[in-house]
C-alpha positions in Angstrom: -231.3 130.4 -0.2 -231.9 126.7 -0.1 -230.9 124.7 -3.2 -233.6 123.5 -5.3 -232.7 120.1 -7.6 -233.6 121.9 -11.0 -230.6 120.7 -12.4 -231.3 117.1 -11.6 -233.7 117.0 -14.4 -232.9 114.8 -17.5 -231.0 111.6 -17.3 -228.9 110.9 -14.2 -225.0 109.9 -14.8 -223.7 107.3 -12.8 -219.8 108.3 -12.1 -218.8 105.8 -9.9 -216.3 103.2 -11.0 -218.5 100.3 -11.8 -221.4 99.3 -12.7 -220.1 101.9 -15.5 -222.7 103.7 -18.2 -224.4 101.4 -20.7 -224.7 102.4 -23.8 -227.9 102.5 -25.8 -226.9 99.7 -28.0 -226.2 97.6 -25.2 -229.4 98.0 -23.8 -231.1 97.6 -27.0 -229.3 94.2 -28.1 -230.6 93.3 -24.4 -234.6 94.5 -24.4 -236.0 91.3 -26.5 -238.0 87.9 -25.5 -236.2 85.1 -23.9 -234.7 82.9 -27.1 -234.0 79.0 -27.2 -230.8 78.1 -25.6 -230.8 74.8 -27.2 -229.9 75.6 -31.1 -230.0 78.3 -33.0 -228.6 82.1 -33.4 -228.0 82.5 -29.5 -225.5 79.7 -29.8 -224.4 80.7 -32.9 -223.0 83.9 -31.4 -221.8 83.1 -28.4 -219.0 81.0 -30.8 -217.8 84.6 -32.4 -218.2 85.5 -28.5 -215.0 83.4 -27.0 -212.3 84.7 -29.9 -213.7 88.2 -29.5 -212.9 88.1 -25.7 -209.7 87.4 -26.6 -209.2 89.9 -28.4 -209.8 92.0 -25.6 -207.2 90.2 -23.4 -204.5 90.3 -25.9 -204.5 86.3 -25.5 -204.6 83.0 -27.9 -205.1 81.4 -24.0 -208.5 79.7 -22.9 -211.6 81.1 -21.9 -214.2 80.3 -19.6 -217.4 82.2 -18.4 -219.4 82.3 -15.6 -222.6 83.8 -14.4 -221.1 85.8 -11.3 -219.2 89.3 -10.3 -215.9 89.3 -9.8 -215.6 88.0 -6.5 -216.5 84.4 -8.3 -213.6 84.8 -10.8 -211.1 84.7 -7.6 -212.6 81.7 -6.2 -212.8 80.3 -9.9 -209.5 80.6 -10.9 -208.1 79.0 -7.2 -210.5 76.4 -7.4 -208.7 75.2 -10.7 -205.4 75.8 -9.8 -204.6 75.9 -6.1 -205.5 73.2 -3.3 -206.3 73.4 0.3 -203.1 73.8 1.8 -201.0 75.3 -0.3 -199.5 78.8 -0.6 -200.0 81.8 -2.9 -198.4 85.1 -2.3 -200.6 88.6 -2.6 -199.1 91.8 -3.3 -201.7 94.3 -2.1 -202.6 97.3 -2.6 -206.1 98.2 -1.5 -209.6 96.4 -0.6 -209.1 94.1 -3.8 -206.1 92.7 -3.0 -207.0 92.2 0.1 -210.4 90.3 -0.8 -208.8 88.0 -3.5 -206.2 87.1 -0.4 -209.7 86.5 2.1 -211.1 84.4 -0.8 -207.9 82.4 -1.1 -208.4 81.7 3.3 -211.5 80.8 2.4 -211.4 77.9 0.6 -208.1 76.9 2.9 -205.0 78.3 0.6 -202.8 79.8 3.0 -202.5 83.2 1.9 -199.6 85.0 2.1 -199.7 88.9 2.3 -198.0 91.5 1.5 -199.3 95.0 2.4 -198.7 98.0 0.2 -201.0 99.7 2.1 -203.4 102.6 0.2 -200.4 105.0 -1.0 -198.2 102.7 -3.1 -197.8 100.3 -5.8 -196.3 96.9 -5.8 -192.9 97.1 -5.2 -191.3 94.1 -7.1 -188.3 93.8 -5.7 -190.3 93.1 -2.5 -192.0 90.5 -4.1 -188.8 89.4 -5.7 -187.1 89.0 -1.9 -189.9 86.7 -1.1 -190.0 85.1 -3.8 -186.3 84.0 -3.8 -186.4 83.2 -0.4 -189.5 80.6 -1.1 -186.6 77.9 -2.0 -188.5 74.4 -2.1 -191.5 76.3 -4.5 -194.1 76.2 -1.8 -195.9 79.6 -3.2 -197.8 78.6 -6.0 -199.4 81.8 -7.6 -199.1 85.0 -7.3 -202.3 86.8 -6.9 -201.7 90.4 -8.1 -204.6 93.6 -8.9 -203.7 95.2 -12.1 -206.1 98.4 -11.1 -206.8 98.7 -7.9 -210.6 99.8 -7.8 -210.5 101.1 -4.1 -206.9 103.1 -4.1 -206.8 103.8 -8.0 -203.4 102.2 -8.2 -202.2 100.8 -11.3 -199.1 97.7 -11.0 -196.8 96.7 -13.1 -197.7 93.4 -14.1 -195.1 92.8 -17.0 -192.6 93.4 -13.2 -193.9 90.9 -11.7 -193.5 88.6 -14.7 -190.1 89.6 -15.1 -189.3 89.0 -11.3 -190.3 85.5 -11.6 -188.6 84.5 -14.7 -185.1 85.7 -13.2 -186.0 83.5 -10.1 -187.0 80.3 -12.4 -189.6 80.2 -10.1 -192.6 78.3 -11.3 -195.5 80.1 -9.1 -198.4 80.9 -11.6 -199.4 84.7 -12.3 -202.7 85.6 -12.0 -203.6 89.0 -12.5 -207.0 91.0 -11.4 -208.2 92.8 -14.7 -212.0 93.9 -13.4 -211.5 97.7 -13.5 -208.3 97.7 -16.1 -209.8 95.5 -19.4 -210.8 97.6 -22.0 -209.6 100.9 -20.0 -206.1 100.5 -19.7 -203.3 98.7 -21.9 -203.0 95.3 -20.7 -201.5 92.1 -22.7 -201.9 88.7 -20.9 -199.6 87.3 -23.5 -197.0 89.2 -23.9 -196.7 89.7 -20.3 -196.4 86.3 -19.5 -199.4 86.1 -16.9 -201.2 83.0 -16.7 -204.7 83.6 -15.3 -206.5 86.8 -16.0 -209.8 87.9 -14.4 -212.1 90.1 -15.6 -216.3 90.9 -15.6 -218.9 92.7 -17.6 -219.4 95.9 -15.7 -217.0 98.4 -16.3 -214.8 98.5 -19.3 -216.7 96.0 -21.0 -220.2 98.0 -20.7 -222.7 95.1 -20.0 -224.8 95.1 -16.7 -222.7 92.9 -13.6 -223.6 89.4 -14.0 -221.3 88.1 -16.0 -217.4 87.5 -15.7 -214.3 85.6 -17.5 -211.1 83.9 -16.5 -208.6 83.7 -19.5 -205.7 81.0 -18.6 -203.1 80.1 -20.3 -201.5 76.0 -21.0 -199.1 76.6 -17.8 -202.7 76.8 -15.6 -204.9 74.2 -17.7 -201.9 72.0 -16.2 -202.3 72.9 -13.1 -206.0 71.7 -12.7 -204.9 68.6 -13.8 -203.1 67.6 -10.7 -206.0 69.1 -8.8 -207.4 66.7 -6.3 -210.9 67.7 -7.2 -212.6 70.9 -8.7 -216.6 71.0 -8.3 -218.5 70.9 -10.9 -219.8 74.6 -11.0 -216.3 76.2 -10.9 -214.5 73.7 -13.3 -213.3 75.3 -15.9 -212.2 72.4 -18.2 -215.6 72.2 -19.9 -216.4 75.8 -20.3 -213.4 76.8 -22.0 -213.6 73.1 -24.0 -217.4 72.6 -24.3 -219.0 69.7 -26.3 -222.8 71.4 -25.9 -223.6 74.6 -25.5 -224.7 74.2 -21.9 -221.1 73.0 -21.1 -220.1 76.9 -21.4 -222.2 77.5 -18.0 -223.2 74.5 -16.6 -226.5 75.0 -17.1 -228.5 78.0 -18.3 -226.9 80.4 -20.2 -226.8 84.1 -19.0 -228.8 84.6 -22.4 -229.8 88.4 -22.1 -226.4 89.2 -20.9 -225.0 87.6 -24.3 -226.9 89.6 -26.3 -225.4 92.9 -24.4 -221.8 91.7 -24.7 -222.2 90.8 -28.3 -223.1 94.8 -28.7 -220.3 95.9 -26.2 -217.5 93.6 -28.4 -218.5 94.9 -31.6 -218.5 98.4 -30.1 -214.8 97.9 -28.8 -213.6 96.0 -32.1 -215.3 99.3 -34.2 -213.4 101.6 -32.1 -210.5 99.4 -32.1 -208.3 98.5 -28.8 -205.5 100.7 -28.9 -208.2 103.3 -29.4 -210.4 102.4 -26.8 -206.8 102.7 -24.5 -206.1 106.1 -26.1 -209.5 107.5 -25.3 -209.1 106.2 -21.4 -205.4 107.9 -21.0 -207.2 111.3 -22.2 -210.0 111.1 -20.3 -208.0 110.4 -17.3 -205.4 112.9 -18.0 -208.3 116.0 -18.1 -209.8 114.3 -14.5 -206.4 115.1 -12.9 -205.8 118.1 -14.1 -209.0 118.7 -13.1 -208.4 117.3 -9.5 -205.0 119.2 -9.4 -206.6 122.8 -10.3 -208.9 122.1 -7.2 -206.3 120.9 -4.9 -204.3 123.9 -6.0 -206.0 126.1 -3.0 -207.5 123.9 -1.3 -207.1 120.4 0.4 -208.4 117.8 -2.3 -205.7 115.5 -3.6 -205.4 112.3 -5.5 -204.4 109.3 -3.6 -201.9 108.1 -6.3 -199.5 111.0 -6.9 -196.9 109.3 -9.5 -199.2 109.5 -12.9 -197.8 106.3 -14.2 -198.7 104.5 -11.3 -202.6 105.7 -11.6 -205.2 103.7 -13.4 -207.3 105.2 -16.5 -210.7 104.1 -15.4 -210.7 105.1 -12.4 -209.6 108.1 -10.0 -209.5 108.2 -5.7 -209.6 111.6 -4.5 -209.0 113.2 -0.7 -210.7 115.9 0.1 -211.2 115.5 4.2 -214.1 114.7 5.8 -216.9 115.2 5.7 -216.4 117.0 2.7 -216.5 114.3 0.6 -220.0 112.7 1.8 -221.3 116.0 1.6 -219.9 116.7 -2.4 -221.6 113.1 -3.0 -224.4 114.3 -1.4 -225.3 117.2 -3.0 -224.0 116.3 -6.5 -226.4 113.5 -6.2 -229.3 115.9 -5.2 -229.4 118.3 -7.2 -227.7 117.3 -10.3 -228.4 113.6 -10.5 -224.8 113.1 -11.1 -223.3 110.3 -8.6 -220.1 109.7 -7.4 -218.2 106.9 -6.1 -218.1 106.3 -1.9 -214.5 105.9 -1.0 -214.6 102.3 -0.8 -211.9 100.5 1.4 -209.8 104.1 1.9 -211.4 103.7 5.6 -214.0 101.6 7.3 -217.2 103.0 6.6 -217.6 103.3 10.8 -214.5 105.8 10.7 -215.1 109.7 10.3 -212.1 108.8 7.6 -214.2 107.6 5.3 -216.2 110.8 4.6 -213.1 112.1 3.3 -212.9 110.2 0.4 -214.7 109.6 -3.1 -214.1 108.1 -6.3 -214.7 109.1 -10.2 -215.2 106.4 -12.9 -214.3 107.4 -15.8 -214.5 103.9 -17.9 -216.3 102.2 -20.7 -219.2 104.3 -22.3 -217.5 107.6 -21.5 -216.9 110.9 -23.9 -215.2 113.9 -23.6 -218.7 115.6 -23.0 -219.5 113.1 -20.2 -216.3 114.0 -18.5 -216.7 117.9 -18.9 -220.2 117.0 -17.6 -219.1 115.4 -14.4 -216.3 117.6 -13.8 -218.6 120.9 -13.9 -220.8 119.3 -11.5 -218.0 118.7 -9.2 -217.1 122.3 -9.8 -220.5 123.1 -9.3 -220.8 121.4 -6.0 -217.7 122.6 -4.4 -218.8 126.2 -4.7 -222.1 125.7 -3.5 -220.8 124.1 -0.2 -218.2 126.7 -0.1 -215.4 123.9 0.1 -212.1 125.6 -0.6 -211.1 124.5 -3.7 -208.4 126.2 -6.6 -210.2 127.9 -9.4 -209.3 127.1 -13.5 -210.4 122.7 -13.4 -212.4 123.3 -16.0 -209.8 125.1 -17.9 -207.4 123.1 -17.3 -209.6 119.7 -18.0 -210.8 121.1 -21.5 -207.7 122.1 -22.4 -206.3 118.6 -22.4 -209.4 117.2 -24.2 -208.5 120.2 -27.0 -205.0 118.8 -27.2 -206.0 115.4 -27.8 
């Protein structure tokens, strides 16, 4: 019998690993008339805004914003810090990676590469052979994901931090934070990383638009030997601004301010370490999930080694085209959507239908999980992919433990 998309009445649930959920309050803070931007409450919160952001980061460092995704916050960060020319080193491990590196080429850094490939972390004693072989200082940052939103991987960025210092090698670190702030434990300062990129669509909760580039003193001295830095991408005056314009060099992404002034106090409320907490359940009842399925049957996680795998977000194998078709019909008939398997093959290759993603960051619950999860369940059977039975066992039973 055909299926029929009863189930996808109601409200549909966006599962793919970012934009993430937003919650009510977000979207409330954001549904009012355009304010003055000139004086007045809007710039009156925006200066509770900056410290809460760092509180986020785990930083006393700078902040600037932008109006742009995260792709901006790689050219942002270079532009202050790197000139045409010179080298920066990029440990890679999936599409990310790889696109911080082709931003890098792009405004004439030579960017250096090395591949991880889709099925492993950062290997820092890798990084540590190049980096002791780079004897007159010519690499100048190291460019580094923290979560990996195409492969799921998680790196150790404290590693990297630690490899450098026992080299005395002066190279900046700059770490990738867009799917891993407010999802996964991450401290800029105590790490030692000096340029941290994040945006406002996944753990933070806000609609994509806006993003932030916390840097510490070690990279506010590097733009100062900069030849030049355009005006737009400077971030000398947003993180020091003398008007309130300064912050964005120009308008200010007003409606997105009012969103993130919701999502902070949200995240403050809950508290951090919570927020962290509630991701590393979460995740764990996805995998066990995704291991009960791959039990009998050929679905897998592309990160095997738990530690190595992000909390906000989860890349699965199930062969295609099984996995366009679960997207498909989840999609259809449940309104529950999943992520594409971004970067696990080029969209031209068969590959790539054997691959999707589950976010599982920001605005999510225990219900919201159980939710996705049964609709997974419920589309494997009604494809008849071969799949092990007890998921949803095994998922609730970690959410019971806590």
């Amino acid at each position: 019998m055909p299926q029929h998309p009863l189930a996808a009445f109601g409200r549909d649930y966006l599962a793919i690993p970012g934009p993430s959920v937003m919650p009510d309050a977000v979207l409330r803070a954001m549904h009012r008339s355009a304010p003055n931007i000139y004086h007045g409450a809007l710039i009156e919160m925006v200066e509770g805004i900056v410290p809460d952001l760092r509180r986020v980061a785990r930083t006393k460092g700078h902040v600037a914003m932008y109006i742009g995704n995260g792709h901006a916050t790689w050219e942002a960060c270079l532009s202050n810090t790197v000139m045409a020319g010179e080298k920066v080193l990029v440990p890679a491990t999936g599409r990310f990676g790889l696109g911080w590196a082709d931003v890098a080429t792009g405004l004439g850094i030579d960017a250096e590469v090395i591949d991880f490939g889709k099925s492993s972390a950062i290997d820092p004693m890798r990084v540590a052979e190049r980096l002791s072989a780079d004897k007159s200082h010519e690499i100048k940052a190291v460019l580094a994901v923290h979560v990996d939103t195409s492969t799921s991987f998680k790196n150790d960025i404290a590693a990297l931090r630690a490899v450098l210092d026992d080299l005395d090698h002066p190279a900046l670190l700059m770490a990738d934070c867009m799917a891993s702030l407010g999802c996964d434990p991450f401290e800029m300062d105590a790490w030692g990383v000096d340029v941290v990129i994040a945006g406002s669509q996944k753990g933070m909760m806000v609609p994509p638009g806006m993003c932030f580039v916390f840097f510490s003193d070690k990279a506010a001295e590097a733009r100062t030997r900069m030849d030049r830095v355009s005006r737009y991408w400077d971030w000398t005056p947003r993180a020091n601004p003398t008007a309130f314009f300064e912050y964005w060099n120009g308008t200010a992404p007003t409606h997105h301010l009012y969103g993130l002034r919701a999502a902070l106090d949200m995240i403050h409320d809950e508290g951090i370490e919570n927020v962290w907490r509630r991701h590393h359940l979460l995740a764990r009842a996805v995998w066990a999930a995704v291991e009960a399925w791959g039990s009998n049957g050929p679905m897998k996680m592309n990160v095997s080694d738990p530690v190595q795998r992000g909390h906000s977000v989860t890349a699965i194998g199930i062969g295609a085209p099984h996995a366009t078709a679960l997207r498909d019909w989840t999609e259809q008939n449940l309104g529950l959507t999943l992520g594409i398997g971004l970067g696990m093959a080029e969209t031209s290759d068969p590959a790539w239908h054997g691959y999707f993603r589950l976010g599982h960051m920001g605005h999510v619950s225990g219900h919201m999980v159980m939710g996705m999860l049964g609709g997974i369940d419920a589309g494997l059977k009604a494809l008849d992919l071969p799949h092990g039975s007890g998921a949803l066992e095994a998922a609730s039973g970690v959410i019971a433990g806590g």
